[in-house]
Backbone as ProteinMPNN parsed JSONL, in Angstrom:
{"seq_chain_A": "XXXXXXXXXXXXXXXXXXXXXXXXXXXXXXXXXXXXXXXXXXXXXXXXXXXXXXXXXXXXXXXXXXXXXXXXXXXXXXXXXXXXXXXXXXXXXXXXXXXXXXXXXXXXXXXXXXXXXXXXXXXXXXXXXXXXXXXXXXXXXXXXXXXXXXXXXXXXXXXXXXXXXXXXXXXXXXXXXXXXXXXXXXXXXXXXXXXXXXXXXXXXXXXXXXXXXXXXXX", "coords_chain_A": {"N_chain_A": [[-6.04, -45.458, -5.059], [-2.64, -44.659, -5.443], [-1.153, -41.551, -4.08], [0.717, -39.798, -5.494], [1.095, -36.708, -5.35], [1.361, -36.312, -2.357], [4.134, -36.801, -1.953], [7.033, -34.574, -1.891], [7.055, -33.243, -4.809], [10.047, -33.42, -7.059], [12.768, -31.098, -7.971], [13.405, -28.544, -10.564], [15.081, -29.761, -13.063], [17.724, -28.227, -13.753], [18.24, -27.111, -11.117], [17.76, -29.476, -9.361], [20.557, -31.063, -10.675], [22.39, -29.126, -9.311], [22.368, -29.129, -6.897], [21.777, -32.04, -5.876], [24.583, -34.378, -3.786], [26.828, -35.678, -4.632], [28.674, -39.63, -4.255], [31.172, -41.65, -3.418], [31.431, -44.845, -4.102], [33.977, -47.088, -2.926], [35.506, -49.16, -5.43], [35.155, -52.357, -5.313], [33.38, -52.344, -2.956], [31.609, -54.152, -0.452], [28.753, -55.465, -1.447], [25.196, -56.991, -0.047], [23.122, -59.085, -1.587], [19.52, -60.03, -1.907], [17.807, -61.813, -3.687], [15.586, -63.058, -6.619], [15.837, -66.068, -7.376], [16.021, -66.623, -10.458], [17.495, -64.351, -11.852], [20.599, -63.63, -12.044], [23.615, -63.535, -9.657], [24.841, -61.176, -10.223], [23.242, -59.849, -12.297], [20.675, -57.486, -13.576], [17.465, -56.525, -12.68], [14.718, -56.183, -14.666], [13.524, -53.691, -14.909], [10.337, -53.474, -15.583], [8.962, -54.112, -14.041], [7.119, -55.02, -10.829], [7.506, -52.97, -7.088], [8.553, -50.69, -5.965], [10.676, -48.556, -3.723], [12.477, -47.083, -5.608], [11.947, -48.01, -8.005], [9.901, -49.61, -10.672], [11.718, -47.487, -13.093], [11.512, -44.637, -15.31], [13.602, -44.166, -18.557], [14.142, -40.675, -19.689], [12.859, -40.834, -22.368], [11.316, -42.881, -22.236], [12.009, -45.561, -21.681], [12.352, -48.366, -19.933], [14.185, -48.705, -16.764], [16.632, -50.749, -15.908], [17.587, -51.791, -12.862], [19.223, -52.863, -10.054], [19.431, -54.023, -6.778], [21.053, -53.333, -3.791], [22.6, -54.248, -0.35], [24.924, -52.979, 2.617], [25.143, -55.006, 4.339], [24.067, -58.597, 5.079], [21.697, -58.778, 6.585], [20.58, -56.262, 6.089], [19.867, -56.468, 3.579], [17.826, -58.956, 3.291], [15.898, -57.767, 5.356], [15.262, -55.771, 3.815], [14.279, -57.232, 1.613], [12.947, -59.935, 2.137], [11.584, -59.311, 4.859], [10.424, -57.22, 4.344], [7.897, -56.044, 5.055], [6.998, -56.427, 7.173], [4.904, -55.941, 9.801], [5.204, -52.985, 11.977], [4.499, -54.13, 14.887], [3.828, -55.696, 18.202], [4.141, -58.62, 19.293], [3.476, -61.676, 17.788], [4.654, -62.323, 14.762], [4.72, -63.555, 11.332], [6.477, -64.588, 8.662], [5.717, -66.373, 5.684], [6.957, -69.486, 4.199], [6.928, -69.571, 1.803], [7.791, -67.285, 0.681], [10.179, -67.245, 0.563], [11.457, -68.948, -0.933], [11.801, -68.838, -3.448], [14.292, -67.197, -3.314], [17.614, -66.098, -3.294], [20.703, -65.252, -1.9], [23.659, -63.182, -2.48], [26.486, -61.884, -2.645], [28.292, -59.098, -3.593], [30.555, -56.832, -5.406], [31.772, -53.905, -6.764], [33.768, -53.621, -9.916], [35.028, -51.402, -10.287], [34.788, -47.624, -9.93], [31.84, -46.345, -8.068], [29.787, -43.783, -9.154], [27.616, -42.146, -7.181], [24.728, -40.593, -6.295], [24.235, -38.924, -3.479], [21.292, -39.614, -0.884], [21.827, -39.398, 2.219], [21.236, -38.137, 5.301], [22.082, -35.479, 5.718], [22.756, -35.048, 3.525], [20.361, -35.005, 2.39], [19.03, -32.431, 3.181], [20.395, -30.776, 1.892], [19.007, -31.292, -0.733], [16.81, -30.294, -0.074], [14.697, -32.097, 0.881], [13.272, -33.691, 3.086], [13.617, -37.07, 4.73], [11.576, -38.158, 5.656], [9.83, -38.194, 4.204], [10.905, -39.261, 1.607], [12.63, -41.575, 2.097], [11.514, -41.985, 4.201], [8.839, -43.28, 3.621], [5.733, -45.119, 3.051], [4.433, -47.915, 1.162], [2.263, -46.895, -0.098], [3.244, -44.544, -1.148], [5.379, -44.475, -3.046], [4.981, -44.47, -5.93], [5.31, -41.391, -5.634], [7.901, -41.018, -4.886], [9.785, -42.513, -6.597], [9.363, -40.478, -8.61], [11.822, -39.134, -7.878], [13.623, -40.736, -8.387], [13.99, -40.764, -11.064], [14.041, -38.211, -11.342], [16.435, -37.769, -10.815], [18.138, -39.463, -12.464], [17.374, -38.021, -14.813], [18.597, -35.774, -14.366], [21.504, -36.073, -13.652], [23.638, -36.975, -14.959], [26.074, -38.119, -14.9], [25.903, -39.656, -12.716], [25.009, -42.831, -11.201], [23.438, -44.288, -9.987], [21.716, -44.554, -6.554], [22.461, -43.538, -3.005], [21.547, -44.641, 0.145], [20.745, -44.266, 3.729], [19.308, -47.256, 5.022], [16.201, -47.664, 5.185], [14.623, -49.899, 6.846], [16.948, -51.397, 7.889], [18.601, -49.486, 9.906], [21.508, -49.509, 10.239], [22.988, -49.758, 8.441], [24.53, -49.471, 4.751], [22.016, -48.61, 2.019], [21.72, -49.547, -1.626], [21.142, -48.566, -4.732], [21.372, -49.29, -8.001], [21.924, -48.209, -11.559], [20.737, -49.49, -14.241], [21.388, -49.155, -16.892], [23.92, -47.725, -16.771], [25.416, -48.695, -15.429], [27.24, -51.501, -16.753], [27.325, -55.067, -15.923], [29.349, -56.586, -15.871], [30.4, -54.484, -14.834], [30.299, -55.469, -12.47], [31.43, -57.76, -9.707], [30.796, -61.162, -8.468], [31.473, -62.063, -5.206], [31.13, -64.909, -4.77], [29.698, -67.879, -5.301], [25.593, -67.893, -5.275], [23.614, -68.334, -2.577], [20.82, -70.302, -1.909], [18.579, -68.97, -0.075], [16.952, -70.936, 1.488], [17.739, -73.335, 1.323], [20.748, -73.611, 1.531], [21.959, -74.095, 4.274], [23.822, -72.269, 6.2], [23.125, -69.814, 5.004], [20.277, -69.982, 5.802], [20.269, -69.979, 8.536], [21.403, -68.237, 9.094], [19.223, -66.203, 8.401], [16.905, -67.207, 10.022], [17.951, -66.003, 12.424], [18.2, -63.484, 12.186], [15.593, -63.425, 11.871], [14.514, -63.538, 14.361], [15.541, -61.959, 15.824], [13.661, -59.838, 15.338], [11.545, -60.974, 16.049], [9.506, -62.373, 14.441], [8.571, -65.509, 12.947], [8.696, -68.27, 10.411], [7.309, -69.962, 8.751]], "CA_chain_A": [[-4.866, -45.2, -5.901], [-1.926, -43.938, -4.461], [-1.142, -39.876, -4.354], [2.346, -39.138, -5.774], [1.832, -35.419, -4.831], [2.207, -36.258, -1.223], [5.583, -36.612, -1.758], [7.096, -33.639, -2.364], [7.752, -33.26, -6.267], [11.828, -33.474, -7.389], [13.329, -29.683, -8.067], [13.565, -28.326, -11.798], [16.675, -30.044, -13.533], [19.346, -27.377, -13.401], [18.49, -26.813, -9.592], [18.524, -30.927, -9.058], [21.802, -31.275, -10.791], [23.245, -28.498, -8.721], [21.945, -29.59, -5.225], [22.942, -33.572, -5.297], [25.875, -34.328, -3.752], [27.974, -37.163, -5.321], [29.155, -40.451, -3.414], [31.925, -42.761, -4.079], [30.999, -46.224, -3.703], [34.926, -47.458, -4.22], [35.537, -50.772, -6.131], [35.767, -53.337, -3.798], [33.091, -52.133, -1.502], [30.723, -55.059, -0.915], [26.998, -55.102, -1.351], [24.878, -58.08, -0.457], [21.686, -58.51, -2.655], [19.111, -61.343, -1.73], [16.961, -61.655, -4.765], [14.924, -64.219, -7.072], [16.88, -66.847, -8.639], [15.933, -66.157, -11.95], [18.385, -63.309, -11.837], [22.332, -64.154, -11.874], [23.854, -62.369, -8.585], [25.281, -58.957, -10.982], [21.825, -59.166, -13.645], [19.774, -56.235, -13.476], [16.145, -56.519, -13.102], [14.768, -55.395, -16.28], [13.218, -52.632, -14.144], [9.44, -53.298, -15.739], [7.687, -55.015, -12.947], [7.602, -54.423, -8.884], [6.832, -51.947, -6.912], [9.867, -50.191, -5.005], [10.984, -47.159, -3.641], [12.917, -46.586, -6.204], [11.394, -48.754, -9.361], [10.507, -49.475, -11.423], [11.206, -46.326, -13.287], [11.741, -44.957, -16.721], [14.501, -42.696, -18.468], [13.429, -39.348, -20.717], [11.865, -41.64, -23.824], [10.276, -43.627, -21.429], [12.207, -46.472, -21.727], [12.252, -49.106, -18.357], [15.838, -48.425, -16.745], [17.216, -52.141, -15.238], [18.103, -51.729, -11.967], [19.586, -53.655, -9.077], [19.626, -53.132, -5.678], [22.151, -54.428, -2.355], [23.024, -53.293, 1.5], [25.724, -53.707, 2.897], [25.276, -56.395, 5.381], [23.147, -59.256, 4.853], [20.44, -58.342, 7.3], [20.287, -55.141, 5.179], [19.086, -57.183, 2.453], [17.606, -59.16, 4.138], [15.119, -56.591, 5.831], [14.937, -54.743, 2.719], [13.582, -57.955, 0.805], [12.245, -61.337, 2.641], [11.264, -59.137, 5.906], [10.373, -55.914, 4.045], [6.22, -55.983, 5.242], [6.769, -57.481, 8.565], [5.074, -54.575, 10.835], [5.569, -52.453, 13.579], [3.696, -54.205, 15.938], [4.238, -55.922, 19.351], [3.268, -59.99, 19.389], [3.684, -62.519, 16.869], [4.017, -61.815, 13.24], [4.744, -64.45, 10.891], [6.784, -64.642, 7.338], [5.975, -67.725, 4.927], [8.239, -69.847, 3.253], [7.004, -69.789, 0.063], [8.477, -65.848, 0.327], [11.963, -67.167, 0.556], [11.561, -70.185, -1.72], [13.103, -68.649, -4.711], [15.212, -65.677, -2.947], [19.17, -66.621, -2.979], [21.803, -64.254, -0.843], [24.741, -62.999, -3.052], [27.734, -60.809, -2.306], [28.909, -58.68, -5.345], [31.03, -55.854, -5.542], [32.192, -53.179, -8.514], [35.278, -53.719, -9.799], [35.829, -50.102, -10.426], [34.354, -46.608, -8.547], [30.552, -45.824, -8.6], [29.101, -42.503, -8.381], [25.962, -42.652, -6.879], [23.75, -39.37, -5.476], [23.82, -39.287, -1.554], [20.406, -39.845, -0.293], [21.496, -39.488, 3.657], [20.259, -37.073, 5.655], [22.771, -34.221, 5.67], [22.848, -34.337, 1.688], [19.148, -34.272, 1.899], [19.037, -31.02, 3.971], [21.132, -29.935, 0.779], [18.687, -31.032, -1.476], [15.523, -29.41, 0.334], [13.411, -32.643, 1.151], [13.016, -34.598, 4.428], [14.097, -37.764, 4.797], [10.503, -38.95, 5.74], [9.244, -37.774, 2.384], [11.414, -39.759, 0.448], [13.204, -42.75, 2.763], [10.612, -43.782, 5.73], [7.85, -43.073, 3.585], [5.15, -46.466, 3.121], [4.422, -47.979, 0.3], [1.178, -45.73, -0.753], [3.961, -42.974, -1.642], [6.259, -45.105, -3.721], [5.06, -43.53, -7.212], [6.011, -39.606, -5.711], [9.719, -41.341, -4.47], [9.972, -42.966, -7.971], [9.812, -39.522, -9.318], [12.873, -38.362, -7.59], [14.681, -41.177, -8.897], [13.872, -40.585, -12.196], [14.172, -36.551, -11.695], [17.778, -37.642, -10.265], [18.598, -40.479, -13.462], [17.484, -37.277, -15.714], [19.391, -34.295, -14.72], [22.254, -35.955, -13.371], [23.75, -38.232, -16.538], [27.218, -38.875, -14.477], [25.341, -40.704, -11.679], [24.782, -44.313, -11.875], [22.689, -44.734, -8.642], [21.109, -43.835, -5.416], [22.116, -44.432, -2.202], [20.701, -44.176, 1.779], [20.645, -45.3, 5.13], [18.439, -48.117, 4.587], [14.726, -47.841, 6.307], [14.958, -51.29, 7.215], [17.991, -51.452, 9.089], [19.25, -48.234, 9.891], [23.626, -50.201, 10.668], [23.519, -50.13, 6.912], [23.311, -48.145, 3.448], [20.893, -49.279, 0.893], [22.032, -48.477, -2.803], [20.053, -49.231, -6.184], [21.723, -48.994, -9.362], [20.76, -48.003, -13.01], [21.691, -50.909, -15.118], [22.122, -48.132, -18.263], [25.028, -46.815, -16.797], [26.449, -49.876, -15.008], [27.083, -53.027, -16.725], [27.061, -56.164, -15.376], [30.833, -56.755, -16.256], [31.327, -53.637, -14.0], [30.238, -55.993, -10.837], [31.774, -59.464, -9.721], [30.408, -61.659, -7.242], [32.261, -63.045, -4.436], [31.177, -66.403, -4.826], [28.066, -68.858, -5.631], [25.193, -67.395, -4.375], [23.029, -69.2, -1.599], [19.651, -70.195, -1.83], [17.914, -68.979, 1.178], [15.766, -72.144, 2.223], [18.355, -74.665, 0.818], [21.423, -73.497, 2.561], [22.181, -74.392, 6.257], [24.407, -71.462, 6.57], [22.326, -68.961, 4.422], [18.993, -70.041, 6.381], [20.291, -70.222, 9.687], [21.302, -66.3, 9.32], [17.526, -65.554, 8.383], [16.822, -67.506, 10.972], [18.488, -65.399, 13.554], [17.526, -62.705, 11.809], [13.587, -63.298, 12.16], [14.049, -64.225, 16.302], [15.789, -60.964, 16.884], [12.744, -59.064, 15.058], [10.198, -61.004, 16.526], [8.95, -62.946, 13.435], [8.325, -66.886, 13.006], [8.855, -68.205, 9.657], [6.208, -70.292, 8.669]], "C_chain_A": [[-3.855, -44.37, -5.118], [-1.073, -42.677, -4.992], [0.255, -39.994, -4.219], [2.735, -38.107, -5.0], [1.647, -35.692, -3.684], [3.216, -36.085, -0.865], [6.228, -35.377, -2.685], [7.662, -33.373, -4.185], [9.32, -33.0, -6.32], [12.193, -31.583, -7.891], [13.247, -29.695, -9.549], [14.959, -29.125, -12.021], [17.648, -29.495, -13.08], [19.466, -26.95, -11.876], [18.878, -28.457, -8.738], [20.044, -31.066, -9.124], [22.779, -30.483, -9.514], [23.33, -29.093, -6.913], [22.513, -31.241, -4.277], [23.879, -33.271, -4.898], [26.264, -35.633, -4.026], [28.412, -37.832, -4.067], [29.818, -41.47, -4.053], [31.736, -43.931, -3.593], [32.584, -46.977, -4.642], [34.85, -48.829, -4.861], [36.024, -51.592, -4.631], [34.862, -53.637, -2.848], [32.207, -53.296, -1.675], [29.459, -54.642, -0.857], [26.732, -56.669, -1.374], [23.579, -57.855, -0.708], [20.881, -59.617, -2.033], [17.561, -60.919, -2.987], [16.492, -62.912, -5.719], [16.28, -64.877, -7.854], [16.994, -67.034, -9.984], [16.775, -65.723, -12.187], [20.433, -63.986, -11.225], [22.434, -63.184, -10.522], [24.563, -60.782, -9.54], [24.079, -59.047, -12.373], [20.827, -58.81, -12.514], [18.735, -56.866, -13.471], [16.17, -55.646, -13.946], [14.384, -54.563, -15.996], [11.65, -52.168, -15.155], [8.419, -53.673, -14.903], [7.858, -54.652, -11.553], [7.474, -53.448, -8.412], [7.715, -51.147, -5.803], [10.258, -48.849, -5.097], [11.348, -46.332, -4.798], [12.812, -47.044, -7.666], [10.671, -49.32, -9.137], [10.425, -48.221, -11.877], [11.782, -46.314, -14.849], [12.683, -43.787, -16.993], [13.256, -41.837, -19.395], [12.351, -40.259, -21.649], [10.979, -42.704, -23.197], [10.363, -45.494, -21.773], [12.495, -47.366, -20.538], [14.018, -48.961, -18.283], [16.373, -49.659, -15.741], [17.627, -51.449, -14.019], [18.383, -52.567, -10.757], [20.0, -53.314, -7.674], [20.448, -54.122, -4.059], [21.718, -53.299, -1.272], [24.265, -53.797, 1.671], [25.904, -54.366, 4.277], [24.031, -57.468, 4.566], [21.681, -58.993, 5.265], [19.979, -57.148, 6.787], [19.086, -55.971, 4.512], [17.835, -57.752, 2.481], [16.129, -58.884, 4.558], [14.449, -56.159, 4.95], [14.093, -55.695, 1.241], [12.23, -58.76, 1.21], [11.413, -60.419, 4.279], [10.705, -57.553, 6.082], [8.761, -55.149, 4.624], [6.128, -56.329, 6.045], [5.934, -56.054, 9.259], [5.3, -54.516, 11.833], [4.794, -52.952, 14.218], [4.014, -55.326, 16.885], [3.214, -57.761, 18.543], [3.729, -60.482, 18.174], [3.996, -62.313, 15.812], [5.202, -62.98, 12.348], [5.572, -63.746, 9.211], [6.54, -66.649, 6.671], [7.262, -68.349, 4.176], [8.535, -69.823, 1.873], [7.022, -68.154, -0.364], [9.513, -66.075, 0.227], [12.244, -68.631, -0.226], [12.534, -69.945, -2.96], [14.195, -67.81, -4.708], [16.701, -67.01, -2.485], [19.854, -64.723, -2.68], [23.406, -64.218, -2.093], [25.571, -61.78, -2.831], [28.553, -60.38, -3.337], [29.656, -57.465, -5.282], [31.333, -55.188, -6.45], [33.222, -53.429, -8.503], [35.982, -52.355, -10.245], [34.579, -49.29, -9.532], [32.739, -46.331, -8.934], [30.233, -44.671, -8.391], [27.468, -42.453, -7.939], [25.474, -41.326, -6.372], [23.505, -40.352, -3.777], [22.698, -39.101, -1.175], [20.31, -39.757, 1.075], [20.906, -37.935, 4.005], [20.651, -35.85, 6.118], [22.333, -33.854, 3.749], [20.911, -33.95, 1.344], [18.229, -33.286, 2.438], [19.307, -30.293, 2.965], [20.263, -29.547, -0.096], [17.08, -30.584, -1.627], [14.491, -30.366, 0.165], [13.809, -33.705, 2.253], [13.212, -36.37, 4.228], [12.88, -38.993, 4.907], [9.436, -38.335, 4.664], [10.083, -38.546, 1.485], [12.317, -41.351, 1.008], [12.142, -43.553, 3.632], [9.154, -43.575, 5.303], [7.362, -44.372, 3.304], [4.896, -46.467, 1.313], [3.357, -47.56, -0.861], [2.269, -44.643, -1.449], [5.312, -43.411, -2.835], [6.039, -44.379, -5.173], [5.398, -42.284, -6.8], [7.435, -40.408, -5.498], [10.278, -41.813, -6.099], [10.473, -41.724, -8.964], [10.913, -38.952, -8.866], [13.773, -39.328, -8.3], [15.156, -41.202, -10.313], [14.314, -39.005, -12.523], [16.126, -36.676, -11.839], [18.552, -38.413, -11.61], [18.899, -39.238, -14.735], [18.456, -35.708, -15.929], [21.038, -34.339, -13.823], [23.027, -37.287, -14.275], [25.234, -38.549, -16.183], [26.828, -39.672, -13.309], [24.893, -41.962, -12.411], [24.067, -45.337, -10.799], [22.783, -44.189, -7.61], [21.738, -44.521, -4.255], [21.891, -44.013, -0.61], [20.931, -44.862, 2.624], [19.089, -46.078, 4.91], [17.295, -47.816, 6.117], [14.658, -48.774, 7.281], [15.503, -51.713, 8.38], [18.884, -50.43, 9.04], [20.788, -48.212, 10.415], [23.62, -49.968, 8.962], [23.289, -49.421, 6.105], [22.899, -49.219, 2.677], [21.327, -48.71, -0.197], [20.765, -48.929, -3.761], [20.993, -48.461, -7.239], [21.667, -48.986, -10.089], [21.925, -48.806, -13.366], [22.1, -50.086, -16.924], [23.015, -47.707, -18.333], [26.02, -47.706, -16.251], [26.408, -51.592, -15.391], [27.352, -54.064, -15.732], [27.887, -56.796, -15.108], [31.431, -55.715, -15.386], [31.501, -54.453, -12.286], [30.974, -57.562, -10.842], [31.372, -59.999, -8.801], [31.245, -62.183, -6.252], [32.595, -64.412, -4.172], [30.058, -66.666, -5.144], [27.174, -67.741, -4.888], [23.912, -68.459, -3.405], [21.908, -69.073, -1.282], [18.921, -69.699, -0.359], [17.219, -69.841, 2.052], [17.163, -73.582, 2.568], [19.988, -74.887, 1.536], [21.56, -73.32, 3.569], [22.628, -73.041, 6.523], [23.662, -70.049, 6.671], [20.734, -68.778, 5.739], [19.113, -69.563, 7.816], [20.431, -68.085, 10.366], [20.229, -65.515, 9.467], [16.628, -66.178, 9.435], [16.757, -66.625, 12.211], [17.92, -64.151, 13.59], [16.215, -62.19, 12.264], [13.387, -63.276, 13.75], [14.238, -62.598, 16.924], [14.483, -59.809, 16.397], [11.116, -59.512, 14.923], [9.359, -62.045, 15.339], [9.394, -64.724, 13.294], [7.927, -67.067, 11.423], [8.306, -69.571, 9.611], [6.24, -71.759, 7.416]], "O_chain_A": [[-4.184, -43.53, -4.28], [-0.439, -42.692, -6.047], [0.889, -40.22, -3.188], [3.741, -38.004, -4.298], [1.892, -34.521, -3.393], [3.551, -35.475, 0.15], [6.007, -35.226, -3.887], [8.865, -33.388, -4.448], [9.754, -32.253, -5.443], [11.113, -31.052, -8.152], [13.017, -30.81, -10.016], [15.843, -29.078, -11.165], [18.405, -29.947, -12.22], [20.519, -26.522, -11.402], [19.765, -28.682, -7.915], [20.763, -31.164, -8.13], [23.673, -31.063, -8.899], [24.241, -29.327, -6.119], [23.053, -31.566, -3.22], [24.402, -32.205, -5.222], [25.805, -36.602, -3.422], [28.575, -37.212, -3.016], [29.359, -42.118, -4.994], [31.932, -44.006, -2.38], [32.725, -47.283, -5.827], [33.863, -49.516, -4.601], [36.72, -51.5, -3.619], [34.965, -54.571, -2.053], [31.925, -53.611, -2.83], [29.084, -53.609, -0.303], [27.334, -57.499, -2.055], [22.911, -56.894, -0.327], [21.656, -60.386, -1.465], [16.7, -60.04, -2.987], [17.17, -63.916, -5.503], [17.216, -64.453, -8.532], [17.955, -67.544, -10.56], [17.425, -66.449, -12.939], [21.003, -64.539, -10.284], [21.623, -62.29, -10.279], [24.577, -59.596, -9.212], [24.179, -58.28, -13.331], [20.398, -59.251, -11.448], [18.727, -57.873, -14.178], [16.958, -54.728, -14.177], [14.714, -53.802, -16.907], [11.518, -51.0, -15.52], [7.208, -53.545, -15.085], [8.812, -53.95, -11.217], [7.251, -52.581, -9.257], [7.253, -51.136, -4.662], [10.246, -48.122, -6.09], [10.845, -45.242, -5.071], [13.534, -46.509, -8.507], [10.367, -49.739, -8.021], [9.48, -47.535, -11.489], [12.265, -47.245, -15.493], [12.795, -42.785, -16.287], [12.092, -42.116, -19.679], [11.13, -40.234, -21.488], [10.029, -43.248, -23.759], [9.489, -46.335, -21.986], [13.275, -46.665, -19.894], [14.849, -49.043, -19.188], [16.504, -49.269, -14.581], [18.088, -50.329, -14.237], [17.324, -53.107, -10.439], [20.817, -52.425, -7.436], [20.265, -55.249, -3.599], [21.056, -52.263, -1.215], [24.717, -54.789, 1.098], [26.793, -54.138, 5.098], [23.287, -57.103, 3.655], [20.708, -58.987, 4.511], [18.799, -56.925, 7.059], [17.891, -56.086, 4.787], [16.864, -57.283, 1.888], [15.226, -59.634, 4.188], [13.223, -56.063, 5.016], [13.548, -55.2, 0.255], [11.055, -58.548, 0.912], [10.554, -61.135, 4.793], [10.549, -56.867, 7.092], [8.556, -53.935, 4.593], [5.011, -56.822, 6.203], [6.585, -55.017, 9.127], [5.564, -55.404, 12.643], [3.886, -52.133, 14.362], [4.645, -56.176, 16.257], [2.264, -57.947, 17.782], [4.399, -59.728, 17.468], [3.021, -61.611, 15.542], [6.354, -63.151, 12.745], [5.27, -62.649, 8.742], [7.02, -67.703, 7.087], [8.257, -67.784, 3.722], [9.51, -69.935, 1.129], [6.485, -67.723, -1.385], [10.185, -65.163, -0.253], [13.264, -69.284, -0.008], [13.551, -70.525, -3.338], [14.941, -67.608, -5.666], [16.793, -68.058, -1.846], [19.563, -63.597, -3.082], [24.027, -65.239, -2.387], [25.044, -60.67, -2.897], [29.382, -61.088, -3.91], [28.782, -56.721, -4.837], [31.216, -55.88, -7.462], [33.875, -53.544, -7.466], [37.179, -52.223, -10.499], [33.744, -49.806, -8.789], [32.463, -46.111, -10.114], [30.386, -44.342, -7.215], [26.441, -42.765, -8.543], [26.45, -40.926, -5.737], [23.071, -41.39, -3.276], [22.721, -37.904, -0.886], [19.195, -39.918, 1.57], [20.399, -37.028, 3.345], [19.908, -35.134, 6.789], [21.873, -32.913, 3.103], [20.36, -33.159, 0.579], [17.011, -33.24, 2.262], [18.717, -29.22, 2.836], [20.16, -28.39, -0.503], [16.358, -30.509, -2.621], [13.475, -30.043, -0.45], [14.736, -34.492, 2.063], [12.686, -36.745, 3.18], [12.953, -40.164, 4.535], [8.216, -38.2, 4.759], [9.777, -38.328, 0.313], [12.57, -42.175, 0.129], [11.883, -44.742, 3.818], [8.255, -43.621, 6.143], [8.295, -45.169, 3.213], [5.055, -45.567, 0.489], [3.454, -47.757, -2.072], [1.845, -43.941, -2.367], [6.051, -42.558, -3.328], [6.978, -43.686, -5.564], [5.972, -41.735, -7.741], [8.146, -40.124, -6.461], [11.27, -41.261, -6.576], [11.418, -41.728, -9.752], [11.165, -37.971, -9.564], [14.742, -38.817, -8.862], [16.273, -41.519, -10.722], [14.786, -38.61, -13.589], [16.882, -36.033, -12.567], [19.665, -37.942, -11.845], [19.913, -39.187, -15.431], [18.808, -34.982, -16.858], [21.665, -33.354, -13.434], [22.793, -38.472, -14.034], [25.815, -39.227, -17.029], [27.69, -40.478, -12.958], [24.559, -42.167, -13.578], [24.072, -46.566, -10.722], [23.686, -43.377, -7.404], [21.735, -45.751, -4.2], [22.162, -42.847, -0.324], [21.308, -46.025, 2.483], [18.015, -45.518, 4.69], [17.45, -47.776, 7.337], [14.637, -48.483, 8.477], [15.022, -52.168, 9.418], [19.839, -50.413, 8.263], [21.293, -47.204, 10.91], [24.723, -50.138, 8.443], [22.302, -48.684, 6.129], [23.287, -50.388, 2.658], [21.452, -47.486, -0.165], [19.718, -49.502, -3.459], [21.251, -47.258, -7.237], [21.124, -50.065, -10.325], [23.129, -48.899, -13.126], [22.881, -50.472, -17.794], [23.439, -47.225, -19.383], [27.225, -47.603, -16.48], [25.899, -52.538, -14.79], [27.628, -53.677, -14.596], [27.727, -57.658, -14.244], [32.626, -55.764, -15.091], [32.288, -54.245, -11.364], [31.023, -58.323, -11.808], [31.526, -59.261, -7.828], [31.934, -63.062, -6.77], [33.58, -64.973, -3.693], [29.264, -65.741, -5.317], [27.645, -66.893, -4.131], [23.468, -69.421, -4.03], [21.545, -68.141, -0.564], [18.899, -70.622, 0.455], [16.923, -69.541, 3.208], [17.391, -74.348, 3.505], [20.399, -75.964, 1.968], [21.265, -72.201, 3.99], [21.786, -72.423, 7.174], [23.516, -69.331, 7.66], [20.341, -67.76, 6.308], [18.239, -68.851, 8.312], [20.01, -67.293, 11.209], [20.072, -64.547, 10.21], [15.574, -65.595, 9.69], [15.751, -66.506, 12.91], [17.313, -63.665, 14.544], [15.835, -61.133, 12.769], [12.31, -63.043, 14.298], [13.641, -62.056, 17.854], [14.35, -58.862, 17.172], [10.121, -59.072, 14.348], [8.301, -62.441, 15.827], [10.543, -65.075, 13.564], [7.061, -66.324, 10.96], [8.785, -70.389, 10.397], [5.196, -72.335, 7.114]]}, "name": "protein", "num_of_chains": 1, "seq": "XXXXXXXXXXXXXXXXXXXXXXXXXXXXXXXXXXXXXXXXXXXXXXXXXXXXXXXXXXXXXXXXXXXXXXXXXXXXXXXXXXXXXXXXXXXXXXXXXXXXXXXXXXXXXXXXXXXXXXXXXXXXXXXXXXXXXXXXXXXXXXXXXXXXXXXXXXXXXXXXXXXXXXXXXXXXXXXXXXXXXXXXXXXXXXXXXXXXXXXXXXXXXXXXXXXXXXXXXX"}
């Protein structure tokens, strides 16, 4: 079972609130998401299932809080989805196809300003926890990181998401956003979004993708 308190527990409320520091994510900026096709490119996962840094998680009443998550580049995404378990290690390493069978690539932006809590690694000097306690930690530590996002959802009620230099691919930030505070009507997509297998264009990127990180797609 995997030990929360490894990761260092989130601060009391009124010392959280004070310690975040706020980030403007303006309208406009892009984020690209690559995620199941079930999901429209701007709908929330319902944020009850999965197992991610940062969800699923729950607010105060312990209700599941939707959330959705981009980078901004593709290879962010990318990385952070279809190539998220590849490991560190030298020689071959393989992704299947029937991981990118139902994943489509979409480019969505807000159409107004987000505030999100800064997660890099000056603001989290600020907020008195290491960067490898809460960003490059594995996925044994995912329930203690969960609790920060939840400590951060609860004692900061003008935030509307997290965001970081992505683990992944450290050219890019990684956000995640609570779908309680940002509708769905606040984001627009740029266009269709593009199956990963099924588009030439789409594929050929993950393609390129997988050669420069060593991986053969199966």
């Amino acid at each position: 079972m995997a030990d929360a308190a490894a990761v260092p527990p989130p601060p009391a409320p009124v010392d959280l609130a004070v310690a975040i520091t706020p980030l403007v994510w303006p309208a406009g900026r892009v984020l690209h998401r690559v995620h199941p096709d079930a999901y429209g490119a701007t709908v929330f996962n319902p944020g009850v299932n999965g197992n991610a840094r940062f969800s699923p998680i729950r607010d105060g009443s312990g209700a599941p809080i939707p959330t959705l998550y981009g980078g901004t580049s593709f290879d962010c995404a990318a990385m952070e989805t279809v190539f998220h378990d590849v490991p560190h290690a030298p020689g071959l390493k393989t992704v299947g196809r029937h991981r990118i069978a139902d994943k489509v690539h979409a480019v969505i932006a807000p159409t107004r300003d987000l505030a999100l809590a800064d997660l890099t690694a000056t603001a989290l000097r600020r907020l008195g926890v290491r960067r490898g306690d809460l960003i490059d930690t594995e996925k044994d530590r995912y329930p203690g990181t969960r609790l920060w996002a939840e400590a951060i959802h609860a004692a900061c009620p003008a935030l509307e998401g997290l965001a970081w230099v992505s683990r992944q691919d450290d050219r890019a930030m990684a956000v995640v956003l609570f779908g309680d505070r940002i509708a769905s009507t606040d984001l627009a997509a740029a266009g269709p979004s593009r199956p990963l297998l099924a588009d030439v264009a789409a594929y050929g990127e993950l393609l390129a993708l997988a050669e420069r990180i060593g991986v053969l797609v199966v």
